[in-house]
C-alpha positions as CSV (number, residue, x, y, z in Angstrom):
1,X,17.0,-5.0,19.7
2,X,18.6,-2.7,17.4
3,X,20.8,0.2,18.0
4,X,20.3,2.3,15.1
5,X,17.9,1.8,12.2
6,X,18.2,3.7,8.7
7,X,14.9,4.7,7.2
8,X,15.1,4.3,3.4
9,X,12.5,6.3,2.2
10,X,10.9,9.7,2.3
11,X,7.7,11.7,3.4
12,X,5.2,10.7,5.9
13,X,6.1,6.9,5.9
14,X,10.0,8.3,6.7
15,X,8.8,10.7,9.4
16,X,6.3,7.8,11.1
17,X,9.0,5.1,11.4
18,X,11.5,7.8,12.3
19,X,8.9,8.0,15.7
20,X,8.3,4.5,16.2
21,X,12.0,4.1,16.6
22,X,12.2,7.4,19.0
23,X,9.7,6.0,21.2
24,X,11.7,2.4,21.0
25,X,14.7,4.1,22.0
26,X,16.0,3.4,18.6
27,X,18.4,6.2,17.1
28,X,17.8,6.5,13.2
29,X,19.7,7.6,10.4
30,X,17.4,9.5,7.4
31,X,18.9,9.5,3.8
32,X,17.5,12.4,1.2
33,X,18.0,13.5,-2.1
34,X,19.2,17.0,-2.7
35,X,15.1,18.3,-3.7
36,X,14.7,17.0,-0.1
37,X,17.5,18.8,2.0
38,X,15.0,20.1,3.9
39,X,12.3,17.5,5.0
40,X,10.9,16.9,7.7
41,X,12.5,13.1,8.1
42,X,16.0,14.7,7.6
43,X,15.0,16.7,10.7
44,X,13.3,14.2,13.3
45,X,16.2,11.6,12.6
46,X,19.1,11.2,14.4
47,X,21.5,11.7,11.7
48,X,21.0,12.3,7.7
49,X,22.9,11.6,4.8
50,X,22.6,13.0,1.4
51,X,22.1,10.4,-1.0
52,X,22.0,11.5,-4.6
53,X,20.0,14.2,-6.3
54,X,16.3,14.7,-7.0
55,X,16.1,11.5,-9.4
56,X,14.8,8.5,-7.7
57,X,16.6,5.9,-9.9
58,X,19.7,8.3,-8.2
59,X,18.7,8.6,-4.5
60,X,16.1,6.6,-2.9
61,X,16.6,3.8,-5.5
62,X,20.5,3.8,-5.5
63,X,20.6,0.8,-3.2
64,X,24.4,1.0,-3.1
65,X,24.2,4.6,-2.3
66,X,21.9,3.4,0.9
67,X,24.0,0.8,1.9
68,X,27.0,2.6,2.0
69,X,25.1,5.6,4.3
70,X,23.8,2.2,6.6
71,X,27.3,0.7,6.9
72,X,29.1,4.6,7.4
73,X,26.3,5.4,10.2
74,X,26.8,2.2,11.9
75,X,23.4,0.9,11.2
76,X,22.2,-2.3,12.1
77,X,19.0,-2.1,10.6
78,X,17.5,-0.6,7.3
79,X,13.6,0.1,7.1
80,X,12.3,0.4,3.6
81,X,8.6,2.1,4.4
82,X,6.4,1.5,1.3
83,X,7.5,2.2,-2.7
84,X,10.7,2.4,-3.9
85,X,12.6,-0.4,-2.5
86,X,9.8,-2.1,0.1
87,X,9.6,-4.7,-2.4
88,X,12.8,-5.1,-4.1
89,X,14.1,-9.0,-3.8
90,X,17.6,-7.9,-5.0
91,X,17.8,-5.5,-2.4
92,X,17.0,-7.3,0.5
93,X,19.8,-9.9,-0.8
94,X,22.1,-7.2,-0.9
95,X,21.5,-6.1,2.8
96,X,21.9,-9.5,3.4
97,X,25.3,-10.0,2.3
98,X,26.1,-7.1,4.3
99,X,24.8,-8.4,7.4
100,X,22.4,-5.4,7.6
101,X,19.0,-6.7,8.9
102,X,16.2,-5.6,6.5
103,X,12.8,-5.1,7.8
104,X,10.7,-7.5,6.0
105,X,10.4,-10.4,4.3
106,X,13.3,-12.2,2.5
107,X,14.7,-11.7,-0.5
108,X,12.9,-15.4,-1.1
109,X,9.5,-14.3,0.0
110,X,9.9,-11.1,-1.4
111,X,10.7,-12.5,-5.1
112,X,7.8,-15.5,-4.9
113,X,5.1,-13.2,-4.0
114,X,5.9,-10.1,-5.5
115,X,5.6,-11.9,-9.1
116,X,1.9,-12.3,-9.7
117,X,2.1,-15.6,-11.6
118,X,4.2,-17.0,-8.9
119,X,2.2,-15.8,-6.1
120,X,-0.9,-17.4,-7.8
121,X,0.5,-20.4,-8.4
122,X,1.5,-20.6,-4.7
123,X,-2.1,-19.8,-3.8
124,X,-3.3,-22.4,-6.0
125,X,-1.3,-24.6,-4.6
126,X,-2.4,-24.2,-0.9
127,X,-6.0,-24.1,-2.0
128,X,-6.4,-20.3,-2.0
129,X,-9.1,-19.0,-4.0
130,X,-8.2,-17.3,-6.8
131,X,-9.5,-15.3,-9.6
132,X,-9.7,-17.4,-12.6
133,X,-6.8,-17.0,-15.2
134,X,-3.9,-18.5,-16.7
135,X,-1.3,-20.5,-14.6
136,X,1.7,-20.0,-16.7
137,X,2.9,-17.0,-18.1
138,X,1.7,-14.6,-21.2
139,X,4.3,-13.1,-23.2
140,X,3.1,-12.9,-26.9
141,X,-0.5,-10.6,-27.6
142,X,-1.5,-13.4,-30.0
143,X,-1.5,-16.0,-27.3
144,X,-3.1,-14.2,-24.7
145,X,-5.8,-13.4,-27.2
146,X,-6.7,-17.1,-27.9
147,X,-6.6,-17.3,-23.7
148,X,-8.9,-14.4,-23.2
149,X,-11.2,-16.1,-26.1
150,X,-11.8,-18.7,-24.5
151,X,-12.1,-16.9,-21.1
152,X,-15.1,-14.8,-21.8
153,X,-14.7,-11.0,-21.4
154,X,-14.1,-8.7,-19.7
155,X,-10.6,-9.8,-18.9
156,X,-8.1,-8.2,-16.9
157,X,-4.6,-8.1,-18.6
158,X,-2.0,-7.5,-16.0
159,X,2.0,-7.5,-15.4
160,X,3.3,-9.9,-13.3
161,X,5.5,-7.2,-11.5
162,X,3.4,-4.2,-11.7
163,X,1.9,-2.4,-8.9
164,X,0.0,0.6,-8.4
165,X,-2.3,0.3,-11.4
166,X,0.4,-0.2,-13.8
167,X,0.5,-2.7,-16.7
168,X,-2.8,-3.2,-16.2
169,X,-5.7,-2.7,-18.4
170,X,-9.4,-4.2,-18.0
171,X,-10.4,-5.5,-22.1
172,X,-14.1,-5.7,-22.4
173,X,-13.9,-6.6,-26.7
174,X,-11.7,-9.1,-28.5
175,X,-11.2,-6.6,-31.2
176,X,-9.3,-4.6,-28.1
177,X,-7.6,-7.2,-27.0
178,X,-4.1,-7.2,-28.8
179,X,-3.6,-3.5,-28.3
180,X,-4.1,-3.4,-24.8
181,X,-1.6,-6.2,-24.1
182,X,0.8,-4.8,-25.6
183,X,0.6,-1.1,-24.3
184,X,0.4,-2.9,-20.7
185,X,3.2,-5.0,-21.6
186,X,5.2,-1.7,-22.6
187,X,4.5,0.0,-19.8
188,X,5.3,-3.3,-17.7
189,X,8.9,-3.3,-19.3
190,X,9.6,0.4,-18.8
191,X,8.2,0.4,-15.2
192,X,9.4,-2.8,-13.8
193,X,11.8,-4.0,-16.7
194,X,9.8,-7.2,-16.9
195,X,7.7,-8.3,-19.7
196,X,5.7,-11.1,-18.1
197,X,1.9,-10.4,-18.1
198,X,-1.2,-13.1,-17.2
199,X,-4.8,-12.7,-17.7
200,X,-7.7,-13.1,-15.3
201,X,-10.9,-13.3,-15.2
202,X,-12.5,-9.6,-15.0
203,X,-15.3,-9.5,-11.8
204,X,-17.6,-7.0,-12.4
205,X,-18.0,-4.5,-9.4
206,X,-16.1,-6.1,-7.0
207,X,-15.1,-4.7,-3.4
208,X,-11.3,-5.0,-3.1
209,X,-10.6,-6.2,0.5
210,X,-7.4,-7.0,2.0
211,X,-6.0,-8.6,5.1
212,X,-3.2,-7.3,7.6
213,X,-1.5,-9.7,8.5
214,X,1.9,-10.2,11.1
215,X,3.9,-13.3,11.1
216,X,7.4,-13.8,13.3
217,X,10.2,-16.2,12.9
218,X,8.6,-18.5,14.6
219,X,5.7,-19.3,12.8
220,X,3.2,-17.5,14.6
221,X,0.7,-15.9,12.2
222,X,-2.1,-13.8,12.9
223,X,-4.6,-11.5,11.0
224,X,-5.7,-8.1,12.0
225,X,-9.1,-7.9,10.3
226,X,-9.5,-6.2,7.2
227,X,-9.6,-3.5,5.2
228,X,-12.2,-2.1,2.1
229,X,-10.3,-0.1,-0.3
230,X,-12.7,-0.2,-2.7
231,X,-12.7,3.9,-3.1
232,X,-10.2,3.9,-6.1
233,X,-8.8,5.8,-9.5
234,X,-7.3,4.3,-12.0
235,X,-6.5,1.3,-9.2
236,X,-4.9,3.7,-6.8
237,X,-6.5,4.0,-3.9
238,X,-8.3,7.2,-2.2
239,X,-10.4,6.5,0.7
240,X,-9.8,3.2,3.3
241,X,-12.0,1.6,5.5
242,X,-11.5,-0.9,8.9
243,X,-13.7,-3.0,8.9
244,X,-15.9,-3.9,5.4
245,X,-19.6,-2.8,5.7
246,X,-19.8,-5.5,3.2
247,X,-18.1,-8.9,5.5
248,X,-20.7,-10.4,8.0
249,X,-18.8,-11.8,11.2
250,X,-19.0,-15.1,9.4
251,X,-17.5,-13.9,6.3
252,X,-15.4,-12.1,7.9
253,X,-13.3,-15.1,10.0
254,X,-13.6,-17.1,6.7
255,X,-11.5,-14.4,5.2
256,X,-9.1,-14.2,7.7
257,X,-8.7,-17.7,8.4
258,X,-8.2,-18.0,4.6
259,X,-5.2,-15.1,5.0
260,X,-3.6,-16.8,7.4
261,X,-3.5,-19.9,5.6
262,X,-2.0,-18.2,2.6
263,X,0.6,-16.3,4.5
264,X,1.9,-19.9,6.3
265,X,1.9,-21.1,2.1
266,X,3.9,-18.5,1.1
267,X,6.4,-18.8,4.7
268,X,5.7,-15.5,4.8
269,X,7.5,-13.3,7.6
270,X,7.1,-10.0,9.0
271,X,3.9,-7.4,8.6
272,X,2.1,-7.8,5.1
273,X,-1.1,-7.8,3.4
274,X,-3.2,-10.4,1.6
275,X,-6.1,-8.8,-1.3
276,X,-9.0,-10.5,-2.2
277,X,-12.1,-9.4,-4.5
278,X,-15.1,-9.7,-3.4
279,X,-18.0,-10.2,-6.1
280,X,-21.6,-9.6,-5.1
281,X,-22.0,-12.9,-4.2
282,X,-20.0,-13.4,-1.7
283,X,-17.1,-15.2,-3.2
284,X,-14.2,-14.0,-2.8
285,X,-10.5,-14.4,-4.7
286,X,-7.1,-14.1,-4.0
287,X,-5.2,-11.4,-6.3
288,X,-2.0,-10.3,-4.7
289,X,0.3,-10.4,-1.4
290,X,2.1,-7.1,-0.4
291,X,5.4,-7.8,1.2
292,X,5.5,-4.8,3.2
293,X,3.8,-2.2,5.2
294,X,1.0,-0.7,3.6
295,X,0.1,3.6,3.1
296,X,-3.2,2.3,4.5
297,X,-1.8,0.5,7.6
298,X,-3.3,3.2,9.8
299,X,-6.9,2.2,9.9
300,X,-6.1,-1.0,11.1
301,X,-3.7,0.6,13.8
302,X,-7.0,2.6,15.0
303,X,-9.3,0.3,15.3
304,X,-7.4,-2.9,16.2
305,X,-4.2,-0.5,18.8
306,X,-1.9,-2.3,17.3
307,X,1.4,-0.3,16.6
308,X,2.4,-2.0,12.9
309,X,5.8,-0.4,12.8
310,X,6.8,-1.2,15.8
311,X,5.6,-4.8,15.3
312,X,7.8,-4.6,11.9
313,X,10.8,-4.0,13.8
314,X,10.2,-6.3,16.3
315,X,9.7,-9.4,14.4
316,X,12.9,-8.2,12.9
317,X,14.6,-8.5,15.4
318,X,13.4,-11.8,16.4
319,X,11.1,-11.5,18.8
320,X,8.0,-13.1,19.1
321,X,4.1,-12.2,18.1
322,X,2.9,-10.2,21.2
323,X,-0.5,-11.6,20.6
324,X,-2.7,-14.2,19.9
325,X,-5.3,-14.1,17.9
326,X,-8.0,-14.3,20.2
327,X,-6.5,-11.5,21.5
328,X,-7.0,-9.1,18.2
329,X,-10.1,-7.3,19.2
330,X,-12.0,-5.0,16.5
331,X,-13.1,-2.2,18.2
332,X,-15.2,0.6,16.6
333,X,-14.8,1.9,13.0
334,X,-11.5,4.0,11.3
335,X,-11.3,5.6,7.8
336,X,-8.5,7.0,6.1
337,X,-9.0,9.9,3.1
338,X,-5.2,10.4,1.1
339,X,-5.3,14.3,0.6
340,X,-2.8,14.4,-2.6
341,X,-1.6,17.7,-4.3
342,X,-3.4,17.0,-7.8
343,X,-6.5,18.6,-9.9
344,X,-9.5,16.0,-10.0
345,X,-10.8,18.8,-12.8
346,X,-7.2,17.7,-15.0
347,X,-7.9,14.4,-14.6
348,X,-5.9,14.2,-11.5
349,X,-2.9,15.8,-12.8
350,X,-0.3,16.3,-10.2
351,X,0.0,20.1,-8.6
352,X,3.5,20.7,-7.2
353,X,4.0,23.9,-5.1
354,X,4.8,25.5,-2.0
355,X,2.3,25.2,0.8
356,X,1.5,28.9,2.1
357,X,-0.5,27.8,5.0
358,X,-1.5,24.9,6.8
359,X,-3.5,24.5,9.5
360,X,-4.1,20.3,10.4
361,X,-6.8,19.3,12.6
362,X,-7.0,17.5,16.0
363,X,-9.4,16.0,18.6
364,X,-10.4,13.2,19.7
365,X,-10.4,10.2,17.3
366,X,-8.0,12.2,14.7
367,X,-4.6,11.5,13.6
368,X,-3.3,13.2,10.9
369,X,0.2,11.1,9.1
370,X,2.2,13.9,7.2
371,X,5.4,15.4,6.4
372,X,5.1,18.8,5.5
373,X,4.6,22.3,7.2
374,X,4.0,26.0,5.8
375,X,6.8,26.9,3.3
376,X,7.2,22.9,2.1
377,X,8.0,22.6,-1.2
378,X,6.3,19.5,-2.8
379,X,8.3,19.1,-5.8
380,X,7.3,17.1,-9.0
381,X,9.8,14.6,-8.7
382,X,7.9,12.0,-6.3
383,X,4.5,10.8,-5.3
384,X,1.9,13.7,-4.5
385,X,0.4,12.9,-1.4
386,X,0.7,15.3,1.1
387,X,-1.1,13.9,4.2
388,X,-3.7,10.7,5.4
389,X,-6.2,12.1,7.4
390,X,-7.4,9.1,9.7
391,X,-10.3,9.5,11.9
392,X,-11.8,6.6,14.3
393,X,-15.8,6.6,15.9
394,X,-18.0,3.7,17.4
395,X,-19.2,2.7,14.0
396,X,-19.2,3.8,10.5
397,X,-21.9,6.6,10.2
398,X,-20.1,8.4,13.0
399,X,-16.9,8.0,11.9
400,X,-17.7,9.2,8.3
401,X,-19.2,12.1,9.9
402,X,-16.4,13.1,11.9
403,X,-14.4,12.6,8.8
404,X,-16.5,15.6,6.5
405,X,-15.7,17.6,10.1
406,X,-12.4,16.6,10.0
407,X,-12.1,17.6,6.0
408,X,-13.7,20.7,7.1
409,X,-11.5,21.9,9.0
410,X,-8.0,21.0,7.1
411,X,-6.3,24.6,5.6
412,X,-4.3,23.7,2.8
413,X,-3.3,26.7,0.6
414,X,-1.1,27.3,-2.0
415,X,-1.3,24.0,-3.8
416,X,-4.3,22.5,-5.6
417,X,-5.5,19.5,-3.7
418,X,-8.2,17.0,-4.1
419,X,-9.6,17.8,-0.7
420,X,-12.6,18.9,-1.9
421,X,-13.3,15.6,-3.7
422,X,-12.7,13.5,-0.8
423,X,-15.8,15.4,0.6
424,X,-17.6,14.9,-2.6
425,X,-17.2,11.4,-1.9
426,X,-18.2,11.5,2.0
427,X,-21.1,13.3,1.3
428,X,-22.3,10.8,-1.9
429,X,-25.7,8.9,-0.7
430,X,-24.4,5.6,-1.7
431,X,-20.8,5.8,0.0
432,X,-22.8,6.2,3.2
433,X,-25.1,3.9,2.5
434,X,-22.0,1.3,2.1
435,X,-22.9,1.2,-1.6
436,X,-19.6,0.7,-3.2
437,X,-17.0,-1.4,-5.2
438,X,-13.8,-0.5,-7.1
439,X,-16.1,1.0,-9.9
440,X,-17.6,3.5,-7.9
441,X,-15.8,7.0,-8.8
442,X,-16.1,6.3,-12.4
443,X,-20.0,5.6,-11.9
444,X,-20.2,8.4,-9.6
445,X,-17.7,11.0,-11.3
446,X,-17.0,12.5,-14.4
447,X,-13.7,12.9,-14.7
């Protein structure tokens, strides 16, 4: 097992590996930028190294920056958490040239999946399901009009890199088309420095499901059920489920059989999760792998009592799957609401401040994943979320219920937040009637 383990990354996914490795008996190391001298990672960890100033393309994306604070803390281990560089091929070659162990995938993996067009093709390949589009990839507007033509709108125009909603655009009119492709494929090429875009198929209300799934070196795989994040802005995600209200138990193993034969495809290694959508009819499609650990991973944790992080670091360290798959139980019902410091009434426009008080709830079936306090500073240099409140019942009604108790209860003052819009949300007829898809907060909404 490892001796020390350097957490690169920041916030709440910093501050819960950072206890996974305390609880391991694992000392870490925590690297910060200057605007976050006084986190709350930099405080639980072991040791902490400055790493470069606010900018992320300076700090938590300098990867030789990080590997020099791993090799001068005597590190065996890095852990990249989710963002920055979770995903980043290059980098886990790099730590591999060091001999520093990183916690996921390889660089291999990492690069096969984390391009869409190769990831479908692999899909394809293995008999995956997947939405239908091009097989090669689009670079010219012109070209990937003539496709879309003869695809039928709507079509979704996507980068092959991109993540997080970006370099992606949903084209309902051929008159649209051209434009659209190319703002995507800017925004593709400033984001990711990649100008490789494809085209799918465009399914019309779909739920977007994914599948957990853990995989160690020796080619034990296993699922751990699913989860509906089909509560979304703007493709990022707001509210998570475990499990779908929408998957029968039939469904259900079909999925997860089907995630488990993708993740063997791809060789894949370590924790990660497989998307699908899922139309109205039942059919569902591969769109993505993520190679990493996901902001949503604690859903599954509640309902399923597996610890994911720990798992992560075990598989690293090349030990085997402690379960089988007949062991994975589900058991009851989690959801997770991402309380982010932004104004829903500014079209979500981010809200940086300093949090003047703070009072997080508890009780039974609650866990609250956070890294700030009373007097944090949330700056505007990095992602706005502040906490995921997760809560976990016997079975969806009651869990959504202790949720809008939960919300209820959460004191957050001094920033704007969108707490009160989660609650919107929990309170909306048709989310608790399980009447959703990725369409449903701009049918719902007007913002």
């Amino acid at each position: 097992m490892f001796q020390k383990i350097l957490v690169a990354n920041r916030g709440e996914i910093a501050v819960r590996i950072i206890r996974a490795c305390r609880e391991m008996g694992i000392k870490t190391v925590a690297v910060y930028s200057e605007a976050d001298r006084e986190a709350l990672h930099t405080q639980l960890a072991d040791e902490a190294i400055c790493i470069g100033p606010a900018s992320s393309l300076e700090s938590y994306l300098n990867m030789e920056q990080i590997l020099s604070a791993t090799i001068a803390a005597g590190a065996d281990a890095i852990h990249p958490g989710f963002g920055f560089l979770s995903e980043n091929s290059k980098f886990a070659k790099m730590c591999q040239k060091c001999r520093i162990t990183f916690i996921g995938p390889s660089a291999e993996i990492i690069s096969r999946m984390g391009n869409k067009s190769e990831a479908r093709k692999t899909m394809m390949q293995a008999g995956v399901p997947v939405v239908p589009g091009t097989k090669e990839p689009v670079y010219d507007a012109e070209k990937g009009k003539e496709i879309a033509d003869q695809m039928g709108y709507p079509v979704m125009i996507k980068a092959s890199s991109g993540g997080g909603g970006k370099g992606m655009r949903i084209c309902e009119k051929p008159e649209e088309f051209c434009e659209m492709f190319r703002t995507a494929q800017m925004e593709s090429v400033r984001g990711f420095n990649d100008n490789t875009m494809y085209i799918e198929k465009y399914i019309v209300h779909p739920r977007h499901i994914e599948f957990q799934i853990l995989a160690d070196k020796f080619g034990n795989v296993i699922q751990l059920g699913e989860r509906d994040c089909s509560i979304q802005r703007h493709h990022q995600k707001l509210i998570e489920e475990s499990p779908s209200s929408a998957l029968t138990p039939k469904l259900r193993k079909k999925m997860g059989e089907t995630a488990v034969h993708a993740a063997k495809a791809a060789g894949y290694e370590n924790a990660g999760t497989v998307e699908f959508l899922l139309d109205r009819d039942g059919q569902f499609y591969f769109i993505e792998m993520n190679t990493r650990i996901q902001v949503e991973h604690p859903v599954t944790e509640m309902v399923f009592g597996v610890d994911l992080i720990r798992e992560q670091i075990r598989i690293a360290a090349g030990y085997p799957l402690e379960k089988k798959q007949e062991e994975i139980q589900l058991n009851g019902h989690a959801i997770e609401c991402r309380i982010n410091a932004e104004d829903p009434k500014k079209n979500f426009m981010p809200c940086p401040g300093i949090i003047e008080d703070l009072h997080f709830p508890g009780g039974f079936g609650v866990r609250i994943d956070s890294a700030v306090y009373s007097g944090y500073e949330i700056t505007p240099f990095y992602d706005s979320m502040i906490a995921k409140v997760i809560v976990h019942d016997k079975d969806r009604i009651s869990a959504i219920n202790k949720m809008r108790s939960t919300l209820g209860e959460l004191i957050l003052e001094g920033v704007v937040t969108n707490l009160d819009f989660q609650y919107e949300i929990l309170n909306s007829p048709d989310f608790q009637e399980g009447k959703i898809s990725t369409d449903f907060i701009s049918e719902h909404f007007s913002i």
